[in-house]
Backbone as a ProteinNet text record, in pm:
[ID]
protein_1_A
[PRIMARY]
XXXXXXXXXXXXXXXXXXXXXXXXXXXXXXXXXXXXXXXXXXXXXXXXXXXXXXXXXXXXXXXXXXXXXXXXXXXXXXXXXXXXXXXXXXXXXXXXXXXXXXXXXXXXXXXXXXXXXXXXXXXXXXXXXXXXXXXXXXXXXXXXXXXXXXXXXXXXXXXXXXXXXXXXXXXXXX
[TERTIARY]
2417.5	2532.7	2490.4	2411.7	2339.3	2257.8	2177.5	2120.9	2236.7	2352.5	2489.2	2550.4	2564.4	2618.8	2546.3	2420	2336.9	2310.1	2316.9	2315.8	2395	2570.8	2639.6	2685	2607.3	2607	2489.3	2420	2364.3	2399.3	2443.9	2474.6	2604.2	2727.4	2812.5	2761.5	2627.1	2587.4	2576	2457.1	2417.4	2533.3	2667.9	2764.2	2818.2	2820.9	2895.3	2811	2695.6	2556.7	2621.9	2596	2607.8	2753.2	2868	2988.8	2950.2	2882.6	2907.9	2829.4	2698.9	2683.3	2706.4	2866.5	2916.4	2935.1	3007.3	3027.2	2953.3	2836.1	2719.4	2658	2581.1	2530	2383.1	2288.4	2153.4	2124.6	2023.4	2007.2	1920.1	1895	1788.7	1682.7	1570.9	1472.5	1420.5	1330.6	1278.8	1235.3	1286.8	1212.5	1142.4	1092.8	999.6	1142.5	1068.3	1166.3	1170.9	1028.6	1065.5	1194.4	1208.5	1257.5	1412.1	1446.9	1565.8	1558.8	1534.6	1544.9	1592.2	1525.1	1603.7	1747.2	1799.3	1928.5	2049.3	1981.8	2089.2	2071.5	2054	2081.7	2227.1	2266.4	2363.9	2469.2	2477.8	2559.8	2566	2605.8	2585.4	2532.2	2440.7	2367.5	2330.2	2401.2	2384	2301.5	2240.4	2123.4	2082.8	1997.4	1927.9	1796.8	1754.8	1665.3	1579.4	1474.2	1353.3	1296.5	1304.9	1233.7	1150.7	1141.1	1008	1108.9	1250.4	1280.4	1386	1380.7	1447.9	1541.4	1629.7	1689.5	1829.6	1879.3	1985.4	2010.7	2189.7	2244.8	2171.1	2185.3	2079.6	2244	2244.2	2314	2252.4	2244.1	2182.6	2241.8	2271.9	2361.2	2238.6	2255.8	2181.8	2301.7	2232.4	2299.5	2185.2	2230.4	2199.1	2187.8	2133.3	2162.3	2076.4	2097	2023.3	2001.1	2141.6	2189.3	2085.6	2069.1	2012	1888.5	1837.3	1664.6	1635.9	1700.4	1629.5	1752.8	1669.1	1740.7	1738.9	1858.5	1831.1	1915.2	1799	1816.6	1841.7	1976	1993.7	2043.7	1920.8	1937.1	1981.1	2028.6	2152.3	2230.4	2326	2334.2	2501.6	2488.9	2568.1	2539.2	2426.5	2317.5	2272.8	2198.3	2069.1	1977.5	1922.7	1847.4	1846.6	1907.6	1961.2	1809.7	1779.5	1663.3	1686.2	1618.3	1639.8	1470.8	1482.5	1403.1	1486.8	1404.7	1416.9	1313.2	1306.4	1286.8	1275.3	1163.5	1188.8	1035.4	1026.9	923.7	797.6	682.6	558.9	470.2	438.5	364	358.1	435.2	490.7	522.5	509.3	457.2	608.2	624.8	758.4	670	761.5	679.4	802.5	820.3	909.1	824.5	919.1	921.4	1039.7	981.3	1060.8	1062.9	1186	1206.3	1230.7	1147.4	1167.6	1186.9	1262.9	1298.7	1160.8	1034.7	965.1	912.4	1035.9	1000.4	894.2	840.2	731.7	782	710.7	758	604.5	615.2	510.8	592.9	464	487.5	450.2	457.1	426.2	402	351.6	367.1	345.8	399.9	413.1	233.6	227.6	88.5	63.9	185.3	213.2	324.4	366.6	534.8	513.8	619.7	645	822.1	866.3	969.2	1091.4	1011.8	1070.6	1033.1	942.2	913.7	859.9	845.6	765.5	718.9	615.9	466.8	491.9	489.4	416.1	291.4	198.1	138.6	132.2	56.9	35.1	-21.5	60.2	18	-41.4	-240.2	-324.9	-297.5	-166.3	-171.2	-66.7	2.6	133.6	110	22.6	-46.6	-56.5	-27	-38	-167.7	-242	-369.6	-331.3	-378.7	-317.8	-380	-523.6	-585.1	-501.2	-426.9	-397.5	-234.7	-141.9	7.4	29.2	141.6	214.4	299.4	341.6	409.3	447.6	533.6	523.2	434.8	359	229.6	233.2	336.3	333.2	477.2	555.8	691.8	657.2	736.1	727.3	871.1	935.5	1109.7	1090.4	1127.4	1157.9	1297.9	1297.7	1460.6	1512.9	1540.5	1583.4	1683.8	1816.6	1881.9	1984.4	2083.7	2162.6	2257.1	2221.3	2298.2	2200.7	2065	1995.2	1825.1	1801.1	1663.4	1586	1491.7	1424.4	1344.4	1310.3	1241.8	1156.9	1003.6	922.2	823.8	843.1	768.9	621.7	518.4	388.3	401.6	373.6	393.8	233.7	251.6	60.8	109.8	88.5	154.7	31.9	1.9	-142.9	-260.6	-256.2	-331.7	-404.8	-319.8	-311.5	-198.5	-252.6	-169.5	-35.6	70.4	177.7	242.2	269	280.1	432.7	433.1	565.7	657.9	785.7	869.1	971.6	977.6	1046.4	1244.6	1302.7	1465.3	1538.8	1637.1	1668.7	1807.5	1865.9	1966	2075.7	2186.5	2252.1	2367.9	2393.1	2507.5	2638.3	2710	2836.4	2945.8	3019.4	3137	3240.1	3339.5	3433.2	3564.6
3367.8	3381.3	3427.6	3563.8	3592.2	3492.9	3401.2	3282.6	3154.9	3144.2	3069	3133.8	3222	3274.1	3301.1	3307.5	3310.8	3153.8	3080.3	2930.5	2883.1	2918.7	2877.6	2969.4	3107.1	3153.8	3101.5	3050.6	3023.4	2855.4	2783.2	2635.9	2684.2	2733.6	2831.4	2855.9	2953.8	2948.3	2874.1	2781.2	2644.2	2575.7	2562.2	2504.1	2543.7	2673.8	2762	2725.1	2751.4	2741.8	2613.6	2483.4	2320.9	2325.5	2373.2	2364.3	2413.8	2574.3	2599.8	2505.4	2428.9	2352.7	2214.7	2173.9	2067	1969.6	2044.2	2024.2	1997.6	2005.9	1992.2	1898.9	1800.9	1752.6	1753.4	1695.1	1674.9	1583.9	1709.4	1611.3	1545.8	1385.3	1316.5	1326.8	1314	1329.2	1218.3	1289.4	1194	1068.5	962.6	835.3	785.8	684	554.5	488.9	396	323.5	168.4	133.4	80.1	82.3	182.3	253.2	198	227.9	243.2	109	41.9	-81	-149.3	-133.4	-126	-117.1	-22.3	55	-71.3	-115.1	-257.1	-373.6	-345.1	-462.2	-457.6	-303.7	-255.7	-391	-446.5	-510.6	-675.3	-782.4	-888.6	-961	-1075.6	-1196.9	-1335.5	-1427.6	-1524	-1618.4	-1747.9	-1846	-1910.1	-2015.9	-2073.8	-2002.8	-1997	-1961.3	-2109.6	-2107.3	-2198.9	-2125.6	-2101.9	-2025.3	-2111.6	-2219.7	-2355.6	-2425.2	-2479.7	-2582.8	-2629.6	-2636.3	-2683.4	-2541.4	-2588.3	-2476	-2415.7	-2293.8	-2238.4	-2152.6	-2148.7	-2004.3	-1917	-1794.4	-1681.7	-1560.2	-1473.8	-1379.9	-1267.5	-1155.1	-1055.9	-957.3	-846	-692.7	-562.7	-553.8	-368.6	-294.2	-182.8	-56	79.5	171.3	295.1	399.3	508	530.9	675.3	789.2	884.7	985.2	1017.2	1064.4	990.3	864	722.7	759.9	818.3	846.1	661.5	595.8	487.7	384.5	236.5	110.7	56.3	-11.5	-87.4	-258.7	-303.3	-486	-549.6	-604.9	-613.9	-761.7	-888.2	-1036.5	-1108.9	-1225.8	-1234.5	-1184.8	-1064.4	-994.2	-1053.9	-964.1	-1037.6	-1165.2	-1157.2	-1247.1	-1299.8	-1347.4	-1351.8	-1327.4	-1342	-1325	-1217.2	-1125.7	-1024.7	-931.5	-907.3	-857.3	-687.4	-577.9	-471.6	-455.9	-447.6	-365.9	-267.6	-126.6	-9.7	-5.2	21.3	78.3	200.6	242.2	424.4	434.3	583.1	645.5	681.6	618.5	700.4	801.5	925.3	969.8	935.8	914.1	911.4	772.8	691.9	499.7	451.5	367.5	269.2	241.7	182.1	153.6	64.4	-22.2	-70.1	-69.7	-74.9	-115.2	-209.2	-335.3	-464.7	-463.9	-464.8	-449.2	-575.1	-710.4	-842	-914.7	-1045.1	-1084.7	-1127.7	-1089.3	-1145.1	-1012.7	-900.1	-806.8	-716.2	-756.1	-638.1	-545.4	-419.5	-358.9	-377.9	-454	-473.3	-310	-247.5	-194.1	-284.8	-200.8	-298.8	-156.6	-177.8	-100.4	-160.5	-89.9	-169.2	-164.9	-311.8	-336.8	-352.7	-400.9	-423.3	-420	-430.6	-405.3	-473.9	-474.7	-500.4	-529.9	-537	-532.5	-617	-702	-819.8	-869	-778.7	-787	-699.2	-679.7	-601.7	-702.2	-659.2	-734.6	-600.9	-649.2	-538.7	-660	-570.4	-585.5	-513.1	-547.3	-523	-355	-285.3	-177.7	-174.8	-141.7	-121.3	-27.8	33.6	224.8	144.7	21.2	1.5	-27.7	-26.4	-23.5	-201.7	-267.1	-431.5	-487.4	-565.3	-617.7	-753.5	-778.2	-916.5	-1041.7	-1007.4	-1139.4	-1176.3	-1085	-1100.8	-1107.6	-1054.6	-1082.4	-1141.9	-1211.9	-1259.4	-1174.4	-1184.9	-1098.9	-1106.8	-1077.7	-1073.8	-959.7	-1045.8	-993.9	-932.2	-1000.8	-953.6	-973.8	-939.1	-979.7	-972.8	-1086.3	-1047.8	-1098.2	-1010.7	-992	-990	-1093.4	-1131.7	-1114.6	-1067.3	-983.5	-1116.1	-1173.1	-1348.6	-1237.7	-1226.4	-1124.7	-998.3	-998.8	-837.1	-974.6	-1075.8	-1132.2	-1290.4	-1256	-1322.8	-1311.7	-1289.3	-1251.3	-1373.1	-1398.8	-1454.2	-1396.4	-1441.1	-1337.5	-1465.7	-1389.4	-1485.9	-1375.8	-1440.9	-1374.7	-1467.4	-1392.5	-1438.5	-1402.9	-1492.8	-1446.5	-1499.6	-1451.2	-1453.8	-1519.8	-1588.9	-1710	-1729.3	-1664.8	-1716.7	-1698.5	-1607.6	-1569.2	-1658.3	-1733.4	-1820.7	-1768.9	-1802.3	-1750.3	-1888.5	-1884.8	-1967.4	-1975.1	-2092.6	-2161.9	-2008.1	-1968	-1953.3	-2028.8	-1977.7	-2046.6	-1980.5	-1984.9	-1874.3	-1885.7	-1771.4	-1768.5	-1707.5	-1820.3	-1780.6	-1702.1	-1579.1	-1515.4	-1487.4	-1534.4	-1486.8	-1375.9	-1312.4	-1158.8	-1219.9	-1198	-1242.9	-1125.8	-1203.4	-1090	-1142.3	-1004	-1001.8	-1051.9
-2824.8	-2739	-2600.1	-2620	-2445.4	-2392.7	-2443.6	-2379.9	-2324.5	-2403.2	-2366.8	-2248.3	-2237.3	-2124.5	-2002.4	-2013.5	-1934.8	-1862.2	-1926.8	-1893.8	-1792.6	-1856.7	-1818.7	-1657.6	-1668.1	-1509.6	-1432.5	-1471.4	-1357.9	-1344.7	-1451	-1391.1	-1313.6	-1289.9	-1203.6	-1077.9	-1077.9	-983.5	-859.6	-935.8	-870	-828	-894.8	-862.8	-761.3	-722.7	-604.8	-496.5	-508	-381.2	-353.3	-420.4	-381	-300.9	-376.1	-283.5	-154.4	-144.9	0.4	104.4	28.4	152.4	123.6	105.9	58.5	220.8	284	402.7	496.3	486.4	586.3	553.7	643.4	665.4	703.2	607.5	701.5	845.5	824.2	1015	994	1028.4	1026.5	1068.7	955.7	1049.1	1194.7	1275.4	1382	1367.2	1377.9	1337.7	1499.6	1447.8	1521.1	1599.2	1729.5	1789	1738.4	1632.9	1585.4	1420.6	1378.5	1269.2	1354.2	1450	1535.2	1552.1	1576.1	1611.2	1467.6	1362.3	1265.3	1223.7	1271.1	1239.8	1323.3	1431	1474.9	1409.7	1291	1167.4	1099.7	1077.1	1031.5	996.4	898.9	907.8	813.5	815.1	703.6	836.8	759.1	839.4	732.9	768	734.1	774.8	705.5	715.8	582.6	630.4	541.7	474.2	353.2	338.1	255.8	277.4	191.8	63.5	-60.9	-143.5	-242.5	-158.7	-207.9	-272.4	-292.1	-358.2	-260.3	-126	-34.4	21.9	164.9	172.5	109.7	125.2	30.9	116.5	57.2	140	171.2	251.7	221.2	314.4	234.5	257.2	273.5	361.2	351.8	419.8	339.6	414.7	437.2	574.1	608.1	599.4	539.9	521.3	590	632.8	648	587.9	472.9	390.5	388.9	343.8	297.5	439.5	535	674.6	752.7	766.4	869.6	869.9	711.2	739.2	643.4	571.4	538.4	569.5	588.6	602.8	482.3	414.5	310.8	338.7	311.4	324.4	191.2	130.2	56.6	28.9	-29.9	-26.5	-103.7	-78.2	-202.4	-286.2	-199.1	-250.1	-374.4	-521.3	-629.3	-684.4	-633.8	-712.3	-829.9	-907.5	-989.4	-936.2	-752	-674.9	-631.9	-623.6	-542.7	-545.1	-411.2	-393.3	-303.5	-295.4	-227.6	-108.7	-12.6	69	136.6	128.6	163.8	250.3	374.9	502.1	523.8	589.8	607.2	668.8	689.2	787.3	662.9	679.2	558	656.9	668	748	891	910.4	1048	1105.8	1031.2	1045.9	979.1	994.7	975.2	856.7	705.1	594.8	516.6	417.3	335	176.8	108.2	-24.5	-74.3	-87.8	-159.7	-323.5	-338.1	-467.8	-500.6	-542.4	-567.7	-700.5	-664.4	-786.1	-909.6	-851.3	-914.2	-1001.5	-990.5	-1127.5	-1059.5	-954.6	-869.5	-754.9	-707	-588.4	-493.1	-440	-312.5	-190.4	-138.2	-51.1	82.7	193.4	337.9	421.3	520.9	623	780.7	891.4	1006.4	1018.6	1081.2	1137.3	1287.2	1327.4	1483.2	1481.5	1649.4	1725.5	1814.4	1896.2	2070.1	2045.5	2182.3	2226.9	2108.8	2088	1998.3	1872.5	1832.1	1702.3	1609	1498.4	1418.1	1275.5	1253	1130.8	1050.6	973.9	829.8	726.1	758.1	622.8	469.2	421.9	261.6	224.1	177.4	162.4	10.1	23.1	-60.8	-154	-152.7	-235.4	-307.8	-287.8	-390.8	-527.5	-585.6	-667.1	-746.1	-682.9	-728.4	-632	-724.3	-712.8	-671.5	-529.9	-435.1	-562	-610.7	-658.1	-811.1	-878.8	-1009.5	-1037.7	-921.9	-936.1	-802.2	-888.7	-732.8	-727.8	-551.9	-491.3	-335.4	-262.5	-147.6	-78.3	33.7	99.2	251	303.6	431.6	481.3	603.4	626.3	819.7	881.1	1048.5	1035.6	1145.8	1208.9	1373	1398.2	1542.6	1553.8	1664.6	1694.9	1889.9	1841.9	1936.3	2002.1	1957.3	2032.7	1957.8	1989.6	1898.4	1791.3	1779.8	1698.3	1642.4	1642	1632.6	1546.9	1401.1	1374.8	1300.7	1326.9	1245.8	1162.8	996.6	900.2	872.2	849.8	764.9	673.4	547.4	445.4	379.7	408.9	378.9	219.3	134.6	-48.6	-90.1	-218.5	-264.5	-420.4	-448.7	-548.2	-675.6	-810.3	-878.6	-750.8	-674.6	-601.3	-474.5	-448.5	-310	-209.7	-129.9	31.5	28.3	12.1	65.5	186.8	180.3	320.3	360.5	526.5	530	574.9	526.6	560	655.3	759.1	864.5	774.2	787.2	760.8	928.7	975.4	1102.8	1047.8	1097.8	1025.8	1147.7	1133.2	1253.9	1197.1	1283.9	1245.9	1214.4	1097.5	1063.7	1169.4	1244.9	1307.2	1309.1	1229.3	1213.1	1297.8
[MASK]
++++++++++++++++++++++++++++++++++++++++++++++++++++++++++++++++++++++++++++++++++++++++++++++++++++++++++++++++++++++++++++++++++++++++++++++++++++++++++++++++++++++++++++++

């Protein structure tokens, strides 16, 4: 009974602490300007996509998520396809993790920038071996204008490099 009651004050506890800082908000941490550049995705974008058997709808929603410390890109979405990349800061570097339909999580991290674009390559720590799974390998996002991106995904297929196939995405507005 003293171990029951003891339980149930401190889950009480914890309950009181969490209410008082119910109301508050975290402050985001400092991101990258590429990270920010990011964040004007916010929103649905439509296009064709190529996924090697000619082209197909391609639907895709950003969200902001976790007080605007991560981006989430979410493809075909209500799918069978329905794919997740999460966006966010690794040690101080812009970094993603694709959660793909091919049952794998390829990481990435930024490799280059400029005004109008950002590259990620293949992050070695995600723990998938380029020569033995397939997977997506690399991703570049050209930013054309605030209602304009092009996406191309480099994929590693039985351990060959595939052709890309660029996806031009324009901003759905309301």
């Amino acid at each position: 009974m003293k171990t029951k009651m003891i339980s149930v004050s401190a889950f009480l506890f914890a309950a009181a602490v969490l209410s008082l800082n119910a109301g508050e908000t975290a402050k985001a941490p400092q991101t990258s300007a590429e990270f920010e550049k990011l964040k004007t995705l916010v929103g649905t974008w439509q296009g064709k996509a190529d996924m090697g058997q000619g082209p197909i709808d391609m639907k895709v929603q950003y969200r902001l998520l976790a007080s605007g410390s991560v981006v989430e890109e979410r493809s075909f979405p209500g799918t069978p396809h329905e794919m997740v990349t999460m966006f966010y800061n690794k040690d101080g570097h812009l970094a993603l993790t694709h959660y793909c339909v091919m049952g794998n999580r390829p990481g990435m991290v930024l490799k280059s920038s400029d005004e109008k674009s950002l590259i990620f390559a293949f992050d070695d720590s995600c723990g998938i071996n380029p020569q033995k799974e397939s997977h997506m390998h690399a991703l570049s996002m050209r930013f054309d204008d605030a209602n304009t991106i092009i996406a191309s995904c480099k994929a590693i297929m039985d351990g060959k490099e595939m052709a890309e196939k660029p996806t031009v995405l324009k901003r759905v507005t309301q």
